[in-house]
PLY file of the C-alpha trace (Angstrom):
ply
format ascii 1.0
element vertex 349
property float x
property float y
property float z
element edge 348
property int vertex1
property int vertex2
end_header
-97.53 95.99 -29.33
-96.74 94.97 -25.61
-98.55 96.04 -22.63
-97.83 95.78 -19.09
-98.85 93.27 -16.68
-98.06 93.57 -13.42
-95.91 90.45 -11.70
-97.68 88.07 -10.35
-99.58 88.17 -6.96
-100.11 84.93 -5.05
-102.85 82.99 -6.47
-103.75 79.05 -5.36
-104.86 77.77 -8.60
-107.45 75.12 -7.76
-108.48 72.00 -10.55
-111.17 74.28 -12.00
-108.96 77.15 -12.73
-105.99 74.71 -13.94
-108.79 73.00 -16.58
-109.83 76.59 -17.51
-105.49 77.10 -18.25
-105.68 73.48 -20.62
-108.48 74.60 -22.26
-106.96 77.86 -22.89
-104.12 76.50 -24.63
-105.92 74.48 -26.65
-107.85 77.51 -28.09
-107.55 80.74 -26.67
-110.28 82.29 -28.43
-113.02 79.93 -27.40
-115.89 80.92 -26.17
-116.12 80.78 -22.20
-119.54 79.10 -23.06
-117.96 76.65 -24.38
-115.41 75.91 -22.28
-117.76 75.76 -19.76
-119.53 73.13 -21.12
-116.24 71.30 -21.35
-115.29 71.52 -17.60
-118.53 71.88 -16.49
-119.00 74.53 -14.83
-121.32 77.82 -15.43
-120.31 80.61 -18.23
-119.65 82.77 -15.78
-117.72 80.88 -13.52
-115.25 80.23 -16.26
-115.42 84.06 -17.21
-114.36 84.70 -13.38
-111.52 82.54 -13.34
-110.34 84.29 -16.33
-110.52 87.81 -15.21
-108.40 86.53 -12.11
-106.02 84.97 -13.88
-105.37 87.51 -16.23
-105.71 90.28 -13.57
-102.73 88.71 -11.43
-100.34 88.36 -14.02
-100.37 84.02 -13.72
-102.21 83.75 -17.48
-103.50 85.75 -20.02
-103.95 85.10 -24.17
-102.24 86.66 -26.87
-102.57 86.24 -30.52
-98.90 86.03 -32.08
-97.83 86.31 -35.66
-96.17 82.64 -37.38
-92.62 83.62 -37.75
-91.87 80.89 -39.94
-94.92 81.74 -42.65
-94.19 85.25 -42.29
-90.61 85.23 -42.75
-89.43 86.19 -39.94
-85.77 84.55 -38.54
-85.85 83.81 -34.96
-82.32 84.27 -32.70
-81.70 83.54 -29.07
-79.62 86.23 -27.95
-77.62 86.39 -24.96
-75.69 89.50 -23.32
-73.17 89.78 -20.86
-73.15 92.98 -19.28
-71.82 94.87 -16.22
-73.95 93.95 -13.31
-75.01 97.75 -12.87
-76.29 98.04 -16.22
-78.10 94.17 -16.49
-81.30 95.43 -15.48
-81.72 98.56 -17.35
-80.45 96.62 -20.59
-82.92 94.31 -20.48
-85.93 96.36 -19.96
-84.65 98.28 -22.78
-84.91 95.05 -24.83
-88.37 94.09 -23.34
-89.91 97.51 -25.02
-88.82 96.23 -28.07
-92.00 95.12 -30.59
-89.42 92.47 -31.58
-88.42 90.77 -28.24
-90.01 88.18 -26.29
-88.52 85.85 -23.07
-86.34 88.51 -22.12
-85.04 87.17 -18.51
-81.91 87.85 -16.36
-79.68 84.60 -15.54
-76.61 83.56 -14.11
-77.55 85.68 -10.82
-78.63 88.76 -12.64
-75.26 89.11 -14.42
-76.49 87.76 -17.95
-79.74 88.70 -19.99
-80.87 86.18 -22.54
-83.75 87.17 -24.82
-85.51 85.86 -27.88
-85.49 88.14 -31.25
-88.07 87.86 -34.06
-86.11 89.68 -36.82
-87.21 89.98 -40.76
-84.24 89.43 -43.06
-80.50 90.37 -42.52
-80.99 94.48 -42.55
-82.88 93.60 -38.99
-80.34 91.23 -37.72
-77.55 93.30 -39.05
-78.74 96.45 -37.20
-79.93 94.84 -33.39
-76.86 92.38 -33.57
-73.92 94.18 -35.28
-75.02 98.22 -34.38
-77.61 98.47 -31.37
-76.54 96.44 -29.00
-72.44 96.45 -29.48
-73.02 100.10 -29.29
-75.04 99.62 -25.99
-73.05 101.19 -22.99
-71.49 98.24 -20.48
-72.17 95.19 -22.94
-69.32 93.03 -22.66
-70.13 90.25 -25.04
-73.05 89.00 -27.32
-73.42 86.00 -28.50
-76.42 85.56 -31.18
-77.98 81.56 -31.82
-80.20 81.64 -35.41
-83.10 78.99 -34.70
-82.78 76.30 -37.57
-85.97 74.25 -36.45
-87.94 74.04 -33.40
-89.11 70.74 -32.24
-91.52 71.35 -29.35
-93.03 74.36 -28.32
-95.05 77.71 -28.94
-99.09 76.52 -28.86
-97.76 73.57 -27.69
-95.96 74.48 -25.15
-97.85 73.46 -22.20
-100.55 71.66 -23.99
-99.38 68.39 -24.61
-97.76 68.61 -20.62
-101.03 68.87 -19.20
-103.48 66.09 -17.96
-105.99 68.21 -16.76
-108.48 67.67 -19.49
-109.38 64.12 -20.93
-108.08 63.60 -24.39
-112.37 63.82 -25.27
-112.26 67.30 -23.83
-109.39 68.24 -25.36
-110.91 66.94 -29.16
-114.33 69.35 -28.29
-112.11 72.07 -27.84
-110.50 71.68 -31.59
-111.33 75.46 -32.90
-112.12 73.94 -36.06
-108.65 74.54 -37.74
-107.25 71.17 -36.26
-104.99 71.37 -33.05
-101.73 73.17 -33.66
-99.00 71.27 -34.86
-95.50 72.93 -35.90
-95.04 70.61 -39.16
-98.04 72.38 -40.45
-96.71 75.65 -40.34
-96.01 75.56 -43.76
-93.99 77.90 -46.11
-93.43 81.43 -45.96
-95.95 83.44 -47.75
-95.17 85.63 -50.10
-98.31 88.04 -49.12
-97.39 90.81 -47.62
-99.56 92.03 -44.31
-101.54 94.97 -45.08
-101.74 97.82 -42.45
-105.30 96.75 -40.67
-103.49 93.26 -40.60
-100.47 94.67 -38.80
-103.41 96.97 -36.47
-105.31 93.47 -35.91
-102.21 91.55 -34.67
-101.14 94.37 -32.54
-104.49 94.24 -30.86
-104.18 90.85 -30.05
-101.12 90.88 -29.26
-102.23 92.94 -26.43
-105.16 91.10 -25.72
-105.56 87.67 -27.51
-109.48 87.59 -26.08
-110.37 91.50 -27.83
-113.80 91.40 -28.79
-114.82 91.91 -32.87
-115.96 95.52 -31.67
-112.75 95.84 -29.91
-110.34 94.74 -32.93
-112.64 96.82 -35.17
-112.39 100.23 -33.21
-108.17 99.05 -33.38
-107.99 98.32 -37.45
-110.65 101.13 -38.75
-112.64 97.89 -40.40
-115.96 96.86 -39.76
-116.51 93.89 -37.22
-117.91 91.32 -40.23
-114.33 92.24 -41.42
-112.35 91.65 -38.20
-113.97 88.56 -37.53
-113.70 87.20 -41.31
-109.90 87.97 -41.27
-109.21 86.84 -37.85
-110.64 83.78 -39.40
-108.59 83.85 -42.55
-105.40 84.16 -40.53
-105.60 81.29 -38.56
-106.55 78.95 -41.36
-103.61 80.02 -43.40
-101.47 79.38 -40.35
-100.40 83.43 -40.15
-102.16 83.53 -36.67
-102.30 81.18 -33.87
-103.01 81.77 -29.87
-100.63 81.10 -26.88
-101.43 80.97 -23.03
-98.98 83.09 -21.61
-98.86 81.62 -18.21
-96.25 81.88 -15.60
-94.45 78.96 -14.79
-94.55 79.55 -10.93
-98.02 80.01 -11.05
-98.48 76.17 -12.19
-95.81 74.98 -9.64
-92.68 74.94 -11.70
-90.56 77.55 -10.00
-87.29 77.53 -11.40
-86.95 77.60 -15.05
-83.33 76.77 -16.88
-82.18 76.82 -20.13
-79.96 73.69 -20.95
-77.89 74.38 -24.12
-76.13 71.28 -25.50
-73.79 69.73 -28.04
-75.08 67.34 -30.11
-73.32 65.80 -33.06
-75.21 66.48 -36.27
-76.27 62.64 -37.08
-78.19 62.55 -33.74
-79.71 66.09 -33.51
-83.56 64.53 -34.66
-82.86 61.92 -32.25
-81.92 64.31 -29.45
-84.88 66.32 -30.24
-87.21 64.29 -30.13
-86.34 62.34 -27.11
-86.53 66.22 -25.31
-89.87 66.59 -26.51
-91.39 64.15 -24.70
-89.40 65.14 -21.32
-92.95 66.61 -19.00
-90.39 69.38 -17.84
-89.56 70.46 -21.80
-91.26 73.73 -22.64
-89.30 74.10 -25.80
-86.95 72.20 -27.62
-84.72 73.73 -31.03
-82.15 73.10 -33.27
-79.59 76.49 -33.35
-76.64 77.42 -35.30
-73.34 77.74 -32.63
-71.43 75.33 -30.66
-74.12 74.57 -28.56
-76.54 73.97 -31.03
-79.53 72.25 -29.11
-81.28 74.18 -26.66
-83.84 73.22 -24.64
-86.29 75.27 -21.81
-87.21 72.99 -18.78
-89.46 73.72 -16.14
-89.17 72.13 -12.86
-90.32 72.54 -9.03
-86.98 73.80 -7.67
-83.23 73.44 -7.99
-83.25 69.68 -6.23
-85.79 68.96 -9.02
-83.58 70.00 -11.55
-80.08 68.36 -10.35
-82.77 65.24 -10.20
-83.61 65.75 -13.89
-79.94 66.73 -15.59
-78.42 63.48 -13.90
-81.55 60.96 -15.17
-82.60 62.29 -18.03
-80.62 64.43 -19.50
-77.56 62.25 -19.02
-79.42 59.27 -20.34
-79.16 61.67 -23.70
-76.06 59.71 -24.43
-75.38 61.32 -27.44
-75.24 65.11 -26.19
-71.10 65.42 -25.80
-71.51 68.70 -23.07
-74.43 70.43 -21.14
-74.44 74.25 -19.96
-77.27 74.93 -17.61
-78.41 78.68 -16.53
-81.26 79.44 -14.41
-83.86 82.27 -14.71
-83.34 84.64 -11.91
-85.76 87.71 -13.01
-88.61 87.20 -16.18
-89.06 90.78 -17.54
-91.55 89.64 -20.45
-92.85 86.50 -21.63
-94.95 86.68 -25.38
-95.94 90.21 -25.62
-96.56 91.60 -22.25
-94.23 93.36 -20.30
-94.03 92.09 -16.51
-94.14 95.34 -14.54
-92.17 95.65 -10.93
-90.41 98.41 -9.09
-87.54 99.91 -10.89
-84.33 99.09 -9.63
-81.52 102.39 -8.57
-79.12 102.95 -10.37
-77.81 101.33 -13.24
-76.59 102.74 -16.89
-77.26 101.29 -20.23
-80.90 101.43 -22.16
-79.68 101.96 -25.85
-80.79 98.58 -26.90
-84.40 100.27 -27.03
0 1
1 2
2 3
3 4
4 5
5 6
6 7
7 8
8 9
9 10
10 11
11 12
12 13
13 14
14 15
15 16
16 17
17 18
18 19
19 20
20 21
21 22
22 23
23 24
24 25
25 26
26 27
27 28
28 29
29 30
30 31
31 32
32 33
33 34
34 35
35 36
36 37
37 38
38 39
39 40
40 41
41 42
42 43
43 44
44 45
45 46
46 47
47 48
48 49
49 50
50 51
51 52
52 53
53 54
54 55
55 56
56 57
57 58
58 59
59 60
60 61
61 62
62 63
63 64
64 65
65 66
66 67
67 68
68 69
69 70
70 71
71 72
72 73
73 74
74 75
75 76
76 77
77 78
78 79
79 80
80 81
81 82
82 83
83 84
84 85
85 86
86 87
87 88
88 89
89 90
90 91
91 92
92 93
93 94
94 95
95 96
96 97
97 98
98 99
99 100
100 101
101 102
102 103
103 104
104 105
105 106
106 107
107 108
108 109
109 110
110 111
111 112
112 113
113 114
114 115
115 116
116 117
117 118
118 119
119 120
120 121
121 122
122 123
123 124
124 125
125 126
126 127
127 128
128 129
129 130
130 131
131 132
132 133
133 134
134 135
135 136
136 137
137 138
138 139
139 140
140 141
141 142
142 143
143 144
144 145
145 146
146 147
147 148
148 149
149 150
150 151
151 152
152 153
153 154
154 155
155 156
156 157
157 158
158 159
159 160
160 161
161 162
162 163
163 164
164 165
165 166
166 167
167 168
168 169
169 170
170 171
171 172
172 173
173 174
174 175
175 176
176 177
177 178
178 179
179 180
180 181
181 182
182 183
183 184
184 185
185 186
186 187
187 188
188 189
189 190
190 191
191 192
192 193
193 194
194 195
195 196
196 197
197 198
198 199
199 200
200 201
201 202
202 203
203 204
204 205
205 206
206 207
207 208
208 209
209 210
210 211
211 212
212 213
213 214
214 215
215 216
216 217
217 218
218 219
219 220
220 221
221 222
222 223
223 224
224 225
225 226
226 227
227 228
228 229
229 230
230 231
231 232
232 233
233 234
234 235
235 236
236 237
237 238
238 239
239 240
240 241
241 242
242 243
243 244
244 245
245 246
246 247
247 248
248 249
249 250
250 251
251 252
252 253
253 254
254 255
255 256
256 257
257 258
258 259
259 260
260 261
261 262
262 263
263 264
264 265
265 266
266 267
267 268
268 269
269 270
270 271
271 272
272 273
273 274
274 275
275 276
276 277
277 278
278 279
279 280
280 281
281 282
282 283
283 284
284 285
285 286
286 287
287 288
288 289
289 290
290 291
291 292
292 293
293 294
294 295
295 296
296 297
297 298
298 299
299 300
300 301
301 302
302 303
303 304
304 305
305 306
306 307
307 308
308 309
309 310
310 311
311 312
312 313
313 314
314 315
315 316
316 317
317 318
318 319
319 320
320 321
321 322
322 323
323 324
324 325
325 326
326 327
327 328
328 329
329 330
330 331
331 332
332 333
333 334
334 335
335 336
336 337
337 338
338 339
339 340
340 341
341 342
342 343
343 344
344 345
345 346
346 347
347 348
């Protein structure tokens, strides 16, 4: 499902390409026309910016599949390894069709990823067989996400003040804005193969055109486009901006994983959802069971926030902070570089 996209060149991202980002989260599928209308600006220019954002890595759509309505359990997993064998590890983990935010922290010594697993069988064989069984692991420790409080479609979204909130309502696809209480139950309908072929597609390329998506299911178009539609008003489907954080100024990214005492974990939660540097926010199972994704300037920005706001969170009882130091995939696309020499390991593919 993942494709390649090479790491990102530098780009200056002006106000026109930064509205043509908002409006992208708000609906990735909508028509440039439309957008353009929105900010302004001519079809094509909004076409353009696309191509160039996309093209150097700093944003590109993909469709993604609800975990919570398909059943899926989501984990944040985190491997120590020997610092030989980090890097091969975790591009190992990045092929994986289940992986997503697969990063190297702590200097490079430490890979965290996030797993999308279906039932125990799945969890039982990455967490329990693969990866113990991966050459130079050292430890693995596994989090279960119980609820997430901020994040996916929202991610950015609700960060940004790039559109007005009168842009923002024209850009409603028609399904209502995103919002994670409406995710709903999991269904009990099972995907059928051109649905697994569609979301694949997408996955790849959240903007594939009806021809594109039917060439990629062996359906007509007036079938790709009806069931695109159907998945998305059942909640199945939604779209995500996969930007890079650099790209939009914020370059240092840390994941704060904290303590918090039952009674106050809403309260915690919510407070960290209305942080500007909060990406995502989610309850876990573990010691640590709240962990949040910030997204700040640089390191001085960061000290800045952990000693305002995060120790305002009076009731969070401890705080362990780890920085990003290499992003090998974000939501399905695998950031392509120059392999490092050397190194062992690989197995968790």
């Amino acid at each position: 499902m993942e494709t390649s996209t090479p790491v990102r060149s530098a780009v200056v991202l002006d106000d026109i390409d930064r509205a043509v980002i908002h409006a992208l989260e708000i609906d990735g599928r909508a028509p440039f026309a439309r957008i353009a209308g929105v900010v302004g600006v001519s079809e094509q220019t909004v076409a353009r910016r696309y191509r160039r954002l996309r093209g150097s890595g700093v944003a590109r759509v993909v469709g993604l599949a609800n975990p919570r309505r398909l059943g899926l359990t989501t984990w944040v997993v985190r491997i120590r390894s020997t610092p030989d064998a980090a890097f091969a590890i975790a591009e190992a983990l990045a092929r994986r069709p289940d992986t997503s935010w697969v990063e190297l922290t702590s200097g490079g010594t430490e890979i965290s990823c996030v797993a999308r697993l279906r039932g125990t069988a799945d969890a039982d064989h990455l967490l329990r067989h693969t990866l113990p069984r991966t050459p130079k692991v050292v430890d693995i420790t596994a989090q279960c996400v119980l609820h997430i409080a901020h994040g996916g479609p929202l991610s950015w979204r609700e960060k940004a003040a790039w559109l007005t909130p009168d842009q923002v309502a024209a850009l409603d696809p028609g399904y209502g804005l995103w919002n994670l209480a409406d995710d709903g139950e999991p269904t009990t309908v099972e995907p059928t193969e051109a649905d697994v072929r569609l979301l694949a597609q997408l996955g790849r390329d959240g903007r594939s055109g009806y021809a594109e998506l039917a060439s990629a299911t062996g359906q007509s178009e007036s079938w790709a486009r009806r069931r695109l539609d159907e998945l998305r008003r059942e909640r199945l489907l939604f779209f995500e901006l996969d930007a890079d954080p650099a790209a939009l100024g914020h370059r240092t990214t840390a994941a704060l994983r904290m303590s918090v005492p039952p009674t106050h974990l809403a309260e915690v939660l919510a407070e960290l959802s209305l942080h500007p540097e909060v990406v995502f926010a989610a309850a876990t199972t573990g010691a640590t069971n709240v962990i949040a994704v910030a997204c700040l300037r640089d390191e001085a920005e960061l000290y800045r926030y952990l000693t305002t706001r995060i120790a305002a969170l009076t009731r969070v009882t401890s705080v362990e902070t780890t920085t990003v130091f290499r992003l090998l995939k974000r939501e399905g696309a695998i950031l392509t570089a120059p392999r490092r020499p050397g190194g062992g390991g690989g197995a968790a593919g």
